[in-house]
NUKOL-242597 format. One record per residue (C-alpha): residue in one letter; x, y, z. Coordinates in pm, 1 decimal, m for minus. Example, Ala and Ser with C-alpha at 12.3 -4.5 7.8 and 13.67 -1.06 7.14 Angstrom:
BEGIN
R rest        u        v        w
R    A   1230.0   m450.0    780.0
R    S   1367.0   m106.0    714.0
***
This chain:
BEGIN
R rest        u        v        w
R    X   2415.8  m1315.3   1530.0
R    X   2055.8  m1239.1   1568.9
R    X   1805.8  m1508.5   1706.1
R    X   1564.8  m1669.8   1485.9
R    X   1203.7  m1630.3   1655.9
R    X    986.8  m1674.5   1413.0
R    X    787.1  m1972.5   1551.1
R    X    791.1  m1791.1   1851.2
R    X    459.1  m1602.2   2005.0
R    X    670.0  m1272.3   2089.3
R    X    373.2  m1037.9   2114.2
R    X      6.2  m1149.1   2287.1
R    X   m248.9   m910.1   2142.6
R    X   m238.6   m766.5   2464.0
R    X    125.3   m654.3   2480.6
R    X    103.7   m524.5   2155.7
R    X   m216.6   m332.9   2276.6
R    X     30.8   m198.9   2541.9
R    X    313.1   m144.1   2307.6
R    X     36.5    153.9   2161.3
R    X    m56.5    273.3   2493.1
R    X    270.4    317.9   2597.9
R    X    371.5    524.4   2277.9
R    X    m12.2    722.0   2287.5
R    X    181.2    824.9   2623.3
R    X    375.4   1095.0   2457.8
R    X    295.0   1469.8   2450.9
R    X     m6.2   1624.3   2347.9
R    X    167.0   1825.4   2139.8
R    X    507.4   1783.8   1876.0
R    X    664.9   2067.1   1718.5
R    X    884.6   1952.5   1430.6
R    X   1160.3   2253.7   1384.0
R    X   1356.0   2425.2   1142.1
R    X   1274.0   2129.3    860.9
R    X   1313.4   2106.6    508.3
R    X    923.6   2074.7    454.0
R    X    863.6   1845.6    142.5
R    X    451.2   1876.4    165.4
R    X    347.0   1553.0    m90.1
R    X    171.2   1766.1   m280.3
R    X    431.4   1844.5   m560.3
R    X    476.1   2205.3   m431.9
R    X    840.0   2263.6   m442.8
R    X   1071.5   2173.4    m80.9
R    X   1039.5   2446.8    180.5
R    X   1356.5   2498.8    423.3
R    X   1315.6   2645.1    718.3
R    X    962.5   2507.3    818.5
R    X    809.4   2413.0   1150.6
R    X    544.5   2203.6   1215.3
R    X    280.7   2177.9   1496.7
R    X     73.1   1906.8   1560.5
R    X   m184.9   1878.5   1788.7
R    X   m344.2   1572.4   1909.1
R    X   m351.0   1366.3   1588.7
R    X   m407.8   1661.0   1347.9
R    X   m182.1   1888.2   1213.3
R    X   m248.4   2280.5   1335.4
R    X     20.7   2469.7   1190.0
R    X    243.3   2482.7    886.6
R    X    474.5   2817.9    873.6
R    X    834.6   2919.9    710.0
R    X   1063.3   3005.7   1032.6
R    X    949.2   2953.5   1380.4
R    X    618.9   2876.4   1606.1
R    X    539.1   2970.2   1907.9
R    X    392.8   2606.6   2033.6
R    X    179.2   2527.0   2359.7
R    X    350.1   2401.5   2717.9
R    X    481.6   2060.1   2753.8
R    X    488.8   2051.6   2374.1
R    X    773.3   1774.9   2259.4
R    X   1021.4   1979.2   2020.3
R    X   1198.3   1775.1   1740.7
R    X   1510.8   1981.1   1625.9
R    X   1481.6   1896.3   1206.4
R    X   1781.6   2101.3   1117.4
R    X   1943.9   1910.0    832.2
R    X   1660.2   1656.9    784.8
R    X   1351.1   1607.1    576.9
R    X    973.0   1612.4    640.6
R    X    762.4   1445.5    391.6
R    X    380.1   1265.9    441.9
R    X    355.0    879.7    577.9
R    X    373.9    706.2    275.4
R    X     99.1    450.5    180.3
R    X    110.5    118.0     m6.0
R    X   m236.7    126.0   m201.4
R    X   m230.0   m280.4   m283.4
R    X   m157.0   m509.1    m80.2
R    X   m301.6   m899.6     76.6
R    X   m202.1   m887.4    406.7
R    X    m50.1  m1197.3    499.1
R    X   m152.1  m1459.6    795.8
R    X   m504.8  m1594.3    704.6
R    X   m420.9  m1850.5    515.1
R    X   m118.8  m2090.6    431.8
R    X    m21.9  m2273.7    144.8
R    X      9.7  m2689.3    218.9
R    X     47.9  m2961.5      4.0
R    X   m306.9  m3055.7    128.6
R    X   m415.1  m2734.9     25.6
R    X   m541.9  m2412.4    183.6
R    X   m490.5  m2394.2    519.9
R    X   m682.5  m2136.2    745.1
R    X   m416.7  m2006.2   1002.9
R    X   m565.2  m1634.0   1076.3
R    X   m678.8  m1753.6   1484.6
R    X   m322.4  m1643.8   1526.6
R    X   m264.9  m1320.1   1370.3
R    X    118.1  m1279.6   1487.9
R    X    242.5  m1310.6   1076.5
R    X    m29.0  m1073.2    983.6
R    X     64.5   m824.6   1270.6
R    X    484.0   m828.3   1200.0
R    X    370.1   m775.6    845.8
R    X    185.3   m444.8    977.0
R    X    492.9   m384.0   1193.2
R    X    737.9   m429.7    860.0
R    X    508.0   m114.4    691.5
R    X    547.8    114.4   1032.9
R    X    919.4     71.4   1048.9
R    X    945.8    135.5    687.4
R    X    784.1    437.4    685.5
R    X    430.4    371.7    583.4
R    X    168.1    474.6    755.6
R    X   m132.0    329.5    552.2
R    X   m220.2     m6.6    325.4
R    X   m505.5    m70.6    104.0
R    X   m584.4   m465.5    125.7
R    X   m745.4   m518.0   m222.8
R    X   m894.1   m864.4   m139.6
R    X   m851.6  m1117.0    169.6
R    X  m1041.2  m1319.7    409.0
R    X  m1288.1  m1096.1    539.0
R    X  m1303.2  m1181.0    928.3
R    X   m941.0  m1143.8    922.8
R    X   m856.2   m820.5    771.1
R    X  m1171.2   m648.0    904.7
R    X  m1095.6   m788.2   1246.0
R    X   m740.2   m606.8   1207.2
R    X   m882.2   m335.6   1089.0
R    X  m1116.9   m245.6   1362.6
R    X   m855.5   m311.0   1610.2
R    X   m623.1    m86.2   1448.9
R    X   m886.7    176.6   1463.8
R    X   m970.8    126.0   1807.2
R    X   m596.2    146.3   1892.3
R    X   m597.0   m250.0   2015.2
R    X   m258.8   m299.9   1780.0
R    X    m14.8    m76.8   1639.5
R    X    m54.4   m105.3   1253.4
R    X    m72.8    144.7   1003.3
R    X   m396.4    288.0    896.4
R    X   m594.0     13.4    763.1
R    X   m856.5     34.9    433.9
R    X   m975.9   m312.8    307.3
R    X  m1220.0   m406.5     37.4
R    X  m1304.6   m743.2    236.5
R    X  m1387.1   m981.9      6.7
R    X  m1369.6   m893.8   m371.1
R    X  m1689.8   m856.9   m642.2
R    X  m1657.6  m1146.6   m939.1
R    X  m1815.5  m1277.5  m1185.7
R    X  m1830.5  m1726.9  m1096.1
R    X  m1514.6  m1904.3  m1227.1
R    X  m1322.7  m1546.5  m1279.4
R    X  m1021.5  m1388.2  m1118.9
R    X  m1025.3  m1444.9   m728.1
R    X  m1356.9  m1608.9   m784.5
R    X  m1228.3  m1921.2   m587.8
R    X  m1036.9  m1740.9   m335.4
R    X  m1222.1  m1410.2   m144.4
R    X  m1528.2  m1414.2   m359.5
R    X  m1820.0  m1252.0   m334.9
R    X  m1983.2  m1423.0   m656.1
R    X  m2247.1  m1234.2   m877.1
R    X  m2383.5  m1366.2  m1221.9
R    X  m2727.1  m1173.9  m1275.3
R    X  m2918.6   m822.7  m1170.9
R    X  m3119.5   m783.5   m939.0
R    X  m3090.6  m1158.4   m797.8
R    X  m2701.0  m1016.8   m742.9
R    X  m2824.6   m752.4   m481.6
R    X  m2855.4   m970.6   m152.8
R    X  m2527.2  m1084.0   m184.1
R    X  m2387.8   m745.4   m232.1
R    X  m2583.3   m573.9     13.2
R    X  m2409.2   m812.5    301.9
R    X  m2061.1   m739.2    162.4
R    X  m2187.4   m365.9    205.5
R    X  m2289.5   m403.1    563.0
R    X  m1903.5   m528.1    647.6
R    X  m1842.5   m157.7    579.0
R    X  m1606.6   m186.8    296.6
R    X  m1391.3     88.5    225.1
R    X  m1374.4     19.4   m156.1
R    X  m1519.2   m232.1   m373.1
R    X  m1296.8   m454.0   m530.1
R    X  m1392.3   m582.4   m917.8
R    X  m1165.1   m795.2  m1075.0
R    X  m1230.6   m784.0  m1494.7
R    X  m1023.2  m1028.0  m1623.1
R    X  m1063.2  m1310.1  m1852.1
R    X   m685.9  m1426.7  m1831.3
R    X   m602.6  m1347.9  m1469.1
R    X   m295.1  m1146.2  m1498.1
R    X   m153.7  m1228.2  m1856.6
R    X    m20.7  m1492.8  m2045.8
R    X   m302.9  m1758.1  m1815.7
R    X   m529.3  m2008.4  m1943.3
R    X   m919.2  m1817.6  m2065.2
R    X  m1155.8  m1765.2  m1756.5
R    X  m1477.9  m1648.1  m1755.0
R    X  m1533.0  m1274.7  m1699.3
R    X  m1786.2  m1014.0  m1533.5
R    X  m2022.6   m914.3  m1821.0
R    X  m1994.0   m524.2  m1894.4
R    X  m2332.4   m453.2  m1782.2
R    X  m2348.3   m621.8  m1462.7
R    X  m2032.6   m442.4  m1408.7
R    X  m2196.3    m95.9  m1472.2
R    X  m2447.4   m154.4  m1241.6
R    X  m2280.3   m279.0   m923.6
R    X  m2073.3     64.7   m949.3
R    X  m2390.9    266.0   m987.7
R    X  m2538.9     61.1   m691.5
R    X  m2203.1    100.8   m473.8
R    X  m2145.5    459.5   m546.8
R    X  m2504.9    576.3   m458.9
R    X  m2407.5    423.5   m149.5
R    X  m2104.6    616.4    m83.1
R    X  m1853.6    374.7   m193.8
R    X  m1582.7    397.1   m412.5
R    X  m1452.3    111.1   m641.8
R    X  m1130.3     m5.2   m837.1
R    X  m1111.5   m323.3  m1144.1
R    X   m855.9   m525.6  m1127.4
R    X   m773.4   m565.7  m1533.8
R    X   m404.7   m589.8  m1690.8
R    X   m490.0   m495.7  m2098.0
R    X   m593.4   m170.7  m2227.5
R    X   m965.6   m245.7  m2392.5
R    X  m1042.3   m395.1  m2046.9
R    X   m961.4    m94.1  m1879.3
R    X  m1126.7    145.0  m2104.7
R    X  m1435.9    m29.5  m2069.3
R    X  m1412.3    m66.2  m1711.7
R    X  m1341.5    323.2  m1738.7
R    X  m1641.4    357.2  m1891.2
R    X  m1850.1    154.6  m1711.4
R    X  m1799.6    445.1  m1404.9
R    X  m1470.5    282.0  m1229.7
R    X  m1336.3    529.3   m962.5
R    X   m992.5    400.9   m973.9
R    X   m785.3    103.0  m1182.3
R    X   m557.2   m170.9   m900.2
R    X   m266.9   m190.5  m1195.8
R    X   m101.9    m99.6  m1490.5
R    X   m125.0   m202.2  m1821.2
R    X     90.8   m450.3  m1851.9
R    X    m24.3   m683.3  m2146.8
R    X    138.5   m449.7  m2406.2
R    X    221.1    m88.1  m2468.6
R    X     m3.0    168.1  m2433.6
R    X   m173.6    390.9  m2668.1
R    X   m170.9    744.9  m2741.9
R    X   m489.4    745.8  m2673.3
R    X   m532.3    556.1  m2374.3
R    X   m265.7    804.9  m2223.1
R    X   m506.1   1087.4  m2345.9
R    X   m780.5    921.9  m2172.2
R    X   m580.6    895.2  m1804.8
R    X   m489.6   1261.6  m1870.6
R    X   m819.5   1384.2  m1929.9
R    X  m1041.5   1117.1  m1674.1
R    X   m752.1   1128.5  m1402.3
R    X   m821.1    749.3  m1301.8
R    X   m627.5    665.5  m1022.8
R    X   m402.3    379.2  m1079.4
R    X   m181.4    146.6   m905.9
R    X    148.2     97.5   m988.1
R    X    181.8   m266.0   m832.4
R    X    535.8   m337.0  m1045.5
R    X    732.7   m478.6   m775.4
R    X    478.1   m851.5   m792.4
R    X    600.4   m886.3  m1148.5
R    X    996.0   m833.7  m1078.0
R    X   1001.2   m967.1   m746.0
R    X   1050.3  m1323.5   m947.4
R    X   1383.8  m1226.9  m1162.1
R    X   1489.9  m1032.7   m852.2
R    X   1517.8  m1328.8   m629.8
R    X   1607.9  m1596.1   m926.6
R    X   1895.8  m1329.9  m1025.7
R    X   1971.7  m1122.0   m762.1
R    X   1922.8  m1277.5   m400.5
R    X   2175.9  m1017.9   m236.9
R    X   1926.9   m784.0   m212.4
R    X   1769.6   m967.4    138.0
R    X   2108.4   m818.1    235.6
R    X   1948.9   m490.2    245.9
R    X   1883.7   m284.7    537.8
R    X   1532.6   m298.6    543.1
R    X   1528.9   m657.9    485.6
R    X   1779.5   m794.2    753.5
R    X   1555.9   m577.0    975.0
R    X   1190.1   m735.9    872.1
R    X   1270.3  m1037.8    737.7
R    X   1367.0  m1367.5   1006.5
R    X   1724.1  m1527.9    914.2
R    X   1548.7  m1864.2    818.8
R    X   1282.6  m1683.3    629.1
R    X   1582.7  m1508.2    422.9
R    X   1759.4  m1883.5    360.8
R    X   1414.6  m2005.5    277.1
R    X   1386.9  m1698.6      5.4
R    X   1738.5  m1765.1   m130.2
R    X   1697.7  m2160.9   m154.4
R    X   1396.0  m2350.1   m198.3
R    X   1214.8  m1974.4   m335.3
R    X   1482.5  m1888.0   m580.9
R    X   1510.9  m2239.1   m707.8
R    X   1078.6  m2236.7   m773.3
R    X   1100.7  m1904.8   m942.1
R    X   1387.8  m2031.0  m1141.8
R    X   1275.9  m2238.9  m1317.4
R    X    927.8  m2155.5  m1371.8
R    X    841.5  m1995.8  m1718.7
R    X    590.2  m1683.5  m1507.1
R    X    920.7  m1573.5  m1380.7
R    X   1070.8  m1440.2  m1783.6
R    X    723.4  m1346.9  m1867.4
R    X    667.5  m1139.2  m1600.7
R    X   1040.6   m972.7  m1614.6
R    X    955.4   m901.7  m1957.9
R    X    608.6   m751.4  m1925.4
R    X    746.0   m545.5  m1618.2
R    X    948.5   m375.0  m1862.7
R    X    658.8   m294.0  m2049.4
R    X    449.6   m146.9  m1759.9
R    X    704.2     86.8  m1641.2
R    X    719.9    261.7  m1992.1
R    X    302.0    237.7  m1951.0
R    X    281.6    466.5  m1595.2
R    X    576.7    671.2  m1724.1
R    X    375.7    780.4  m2014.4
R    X     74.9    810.4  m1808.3
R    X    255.4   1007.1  m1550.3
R    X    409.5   1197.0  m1801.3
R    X    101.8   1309.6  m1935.8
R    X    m66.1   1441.6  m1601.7
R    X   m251.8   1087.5  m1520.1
R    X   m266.8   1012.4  m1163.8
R    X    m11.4    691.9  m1031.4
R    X    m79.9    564.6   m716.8
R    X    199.2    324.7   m541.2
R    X    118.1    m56.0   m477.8
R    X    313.5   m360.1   m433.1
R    X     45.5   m588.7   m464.7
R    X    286.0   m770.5   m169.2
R    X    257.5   m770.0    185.2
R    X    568.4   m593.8    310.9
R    X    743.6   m242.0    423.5
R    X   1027.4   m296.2    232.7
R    X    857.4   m383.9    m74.1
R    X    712.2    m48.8   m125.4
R    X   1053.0     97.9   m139.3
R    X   1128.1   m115.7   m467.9
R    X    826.7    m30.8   m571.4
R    X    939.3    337.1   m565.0
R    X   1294.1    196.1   m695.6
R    X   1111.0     79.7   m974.1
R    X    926.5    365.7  m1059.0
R    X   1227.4    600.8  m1092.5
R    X   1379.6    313.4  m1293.3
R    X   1130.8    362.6  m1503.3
R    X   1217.3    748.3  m1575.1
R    X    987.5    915.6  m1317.0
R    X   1120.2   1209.7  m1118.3
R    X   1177.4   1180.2   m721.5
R    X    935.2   1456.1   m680.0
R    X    697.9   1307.8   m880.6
R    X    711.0    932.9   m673.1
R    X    704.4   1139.2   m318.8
R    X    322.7   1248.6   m402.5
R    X    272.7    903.8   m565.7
R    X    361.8    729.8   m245.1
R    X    150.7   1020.4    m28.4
R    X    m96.0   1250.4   m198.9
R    X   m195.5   1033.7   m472.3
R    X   m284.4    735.1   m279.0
R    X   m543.9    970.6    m36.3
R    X   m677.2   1012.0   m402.9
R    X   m717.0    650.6   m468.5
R    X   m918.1    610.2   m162.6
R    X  m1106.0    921.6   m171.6
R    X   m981.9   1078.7    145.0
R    X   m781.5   1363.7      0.2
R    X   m959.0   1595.9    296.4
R    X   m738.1   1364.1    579.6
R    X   m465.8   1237.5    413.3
R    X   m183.3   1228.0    200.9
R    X    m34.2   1571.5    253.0
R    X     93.9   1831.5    549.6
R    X   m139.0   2056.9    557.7
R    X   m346.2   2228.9    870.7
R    X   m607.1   2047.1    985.2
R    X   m476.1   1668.5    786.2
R    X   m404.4   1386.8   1017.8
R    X    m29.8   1417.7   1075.4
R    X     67.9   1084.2    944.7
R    X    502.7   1216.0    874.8
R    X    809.3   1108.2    821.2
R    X   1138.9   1251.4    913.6
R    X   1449.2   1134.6    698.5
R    X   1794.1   1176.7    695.8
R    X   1800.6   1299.7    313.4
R    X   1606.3   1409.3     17.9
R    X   1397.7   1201.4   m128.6
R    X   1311.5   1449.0   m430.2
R    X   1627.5   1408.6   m533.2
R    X   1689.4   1014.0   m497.7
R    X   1407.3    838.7   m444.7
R    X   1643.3    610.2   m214.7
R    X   1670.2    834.0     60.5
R    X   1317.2    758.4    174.2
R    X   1483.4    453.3    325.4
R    X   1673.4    695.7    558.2
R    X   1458.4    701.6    840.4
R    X   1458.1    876.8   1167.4
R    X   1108.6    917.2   1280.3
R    X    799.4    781.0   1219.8
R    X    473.8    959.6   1317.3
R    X    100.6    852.8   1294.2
R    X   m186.2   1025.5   1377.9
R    X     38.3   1260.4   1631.7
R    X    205.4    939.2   1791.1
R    X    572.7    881.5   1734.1
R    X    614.4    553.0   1686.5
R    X    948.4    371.9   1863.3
R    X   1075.0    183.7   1526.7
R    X   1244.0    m16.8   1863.8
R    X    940.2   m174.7   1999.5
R    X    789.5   m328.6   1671.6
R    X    776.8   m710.8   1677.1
R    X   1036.0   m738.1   1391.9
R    X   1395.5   m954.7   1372.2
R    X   1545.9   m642.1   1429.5
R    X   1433.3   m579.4   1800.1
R    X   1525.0   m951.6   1903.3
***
């Protein structure tokens, strides 16, 4: 029986700082052999393939053999699967804060939940996350260490702090709170000089559904912080749930949409539009089902990927005292209702040539793989999720150039698997190798239950 060490400091920041100089230790080169090549950009599987990276960049991508530089580290792919590093495009990283009876509790001095978190993504193939709203110190601080190479973590984008209008959606949790133009732009220009890799709006005068009214960010206002972040080089997404709030945030210039429609069907128009604009937007299905899941279907912490991640008392927690809450709480029907509803939504929309991006709107590995489960649930093809989970997401972030696909000259963020995940969606859970930016990770060394 595994140990519970949950409570337990397992990694300083300074072993985990070792944990990636020990695996940067590896060869300057990696030549992945004789691969099925599945690319993430919907082109159709290659056999055969090698690929060479060099350094953290990928140099060569050829049908049959490569002649690859001295000392290079050969992987033998015969029988397996090459596909991108998938990416979970919404997420709130866990660790800053804790829920108490007393209230919000600030815990993110020690960032050892926030780092197993980033370890849970690694080991479940996913090589970058999207935070789309947390506390700012503590997901930028993570952030720059993860791009200095001070933790191991996937590749991390963060909006910060969120953009709201006073009293709206997130306004009382990672605010920054605007009302009024121009007496909005000192408060906006210091979220901008955090570096932000996306702005965050949230357009929402019910929160996520069936809520109690809130106020919401006037159109206008809303038009003009885009114009003002864009001429500054800086993408943005809405968080909205109902189709005339997304058209108008559409409208309004919004690079990308954080969710689905999920407050009724679609319309054929509003597919049209997706078609025709080719908004990215994020899936994020597994938040809504995760509730019914647990109240009706606990066994799935059996899983693989869970036992692995997931602390024995943290799974008894989830299948007692969480199961019971969700239960008996009204959110949890809604929401397995509405769920319903959203997957026919991004099946249209995918259907139709829009772009999907996968999310979770969670804060775990294993959570993007039902998020994938969920997608081809709701009628979408393998292929099709593959470039959801790779190329799609470099779309939502606008880094298309680095990311998302193997291609020469892309960082080689891969994945090696034991089967096809074009043709079951499932058998992106078959891991054998993990690879970021050139570095093969050791799944072994993570600070997760699994290596106790």
């Amino acid at each position: 029986m595994r140990s519970i060490r949950h409570h337990k400091l397992v990694t300083t920041l300074a072993v985990i700082a070792g944990f990636a100089a020990a695996v940067s230790a590896s060869a300057d080169s990696l030549l992945i052999e004789n691969v099925t090549l599945i690319d993430g950009t919907g082109r159709p599987s290659v056999p055969g393939s090698s690929v060479l990276v060099e350094g953290d960049r990928i140099t060569r991508v050829e049908r049959g053999a490569i002649e690859a530089p001295r000392n290079t580290r050969r992987i033998d792919g015969s029988g397996k699967f090459l596909m991108p590093g998938m990416m979970d495009l919404h997420i709130h990283l866990t660790g800053a804060v804790e829920v108490t009876p007393e209230g919000l509790q600030d815990i993110s001095k020690d960032r050892t939940k926030g780092i197993r978190a980033l370890h849970s993504y690694l080991y479940s193939g996913v090589t970058t996350v999207y935070d789309a709203g947390n506390v700012p110190d503590y997901i930028l601080g993570l952030r720059a260490d993860e791009r200095s190479g001070d933790i191991l973590s996937p590749r991390i984008f963060t909006t910060g702090s969120i953009v709201t209008y006073p009293g709206s959606h997130g306004s009382n949790e990672w605010g920054t709170l605007v009302d009024s133009w121009p007496e909005a732009i000192p408060a906006l220009d210091e979220h901008i000089a955090r570096n932000p890799d996306l702005l965050k709006l949230t357009f929402e005068e019910r929160g996520w559904g069936a809520r109690p009214m809130i106020p919401i960010l006037p159109v206008d206002l809303m038009q003009t912080i885009i114009e003002y972040y864009n001429d500054r080089g800086i993408r943005t997404t809405v968080h909205t749930s109902s189709e005339y709030r997304a058209r108008q945030a559409i409208f309004a210039g919004v690079d990308t949409l954080a969710h689905p429609i999920i407050q009724g069907p679609v319309s054929g128009d509003f597919v049209r539009l997706m078609s025709v604009k080719k908004t990215p937007m994020v899936s994020t299905l597994a938040i809504g089902e995760n509730y019914s899941r647990l109240a009706e279907h606990p066994e799935y912490l059996d899983e693989e990927l869970y036992q692995a991640t997931l602390t024995a008392e943290e799974i008894d927690v989830l299948k007692t005292e969480r199961r019971k809450e969700y239960q008996e709480r009204k959110w949890t029907w809604w929401m397995k209702i509405m769920t319903t509803v959203a997957q026919e939504n991004v099946f249209k929309i995918n259907d139709a040539g829009g772009i999907l991006v996968a999310g979770t709107d969670q804060t775990s590995g294993p959570a993007l793989h039902r998020e994938l489960e969920l997608l081809a649930a709701a009628g979408i093809p393998a292929a099709d999720i593959v470039r959801i989970a790779t190329l799609n997401g470099a779309l939502f972030l606008g880094n298309e150039r680095e990311l998302g696909s193997i291609e020469e000259g892309k960082l080689a963020d891969l994945l090696l698997l034991a089967a096809d995940p074009t043709v079951d969606i499932n058998n992106a859970k078959q891991i054998v190798m993990v690879v970021k930016g050139g570095v093969v990770i050791d799944r072994a060394k993570l600070d997760l239950p699994v290596n106790d």
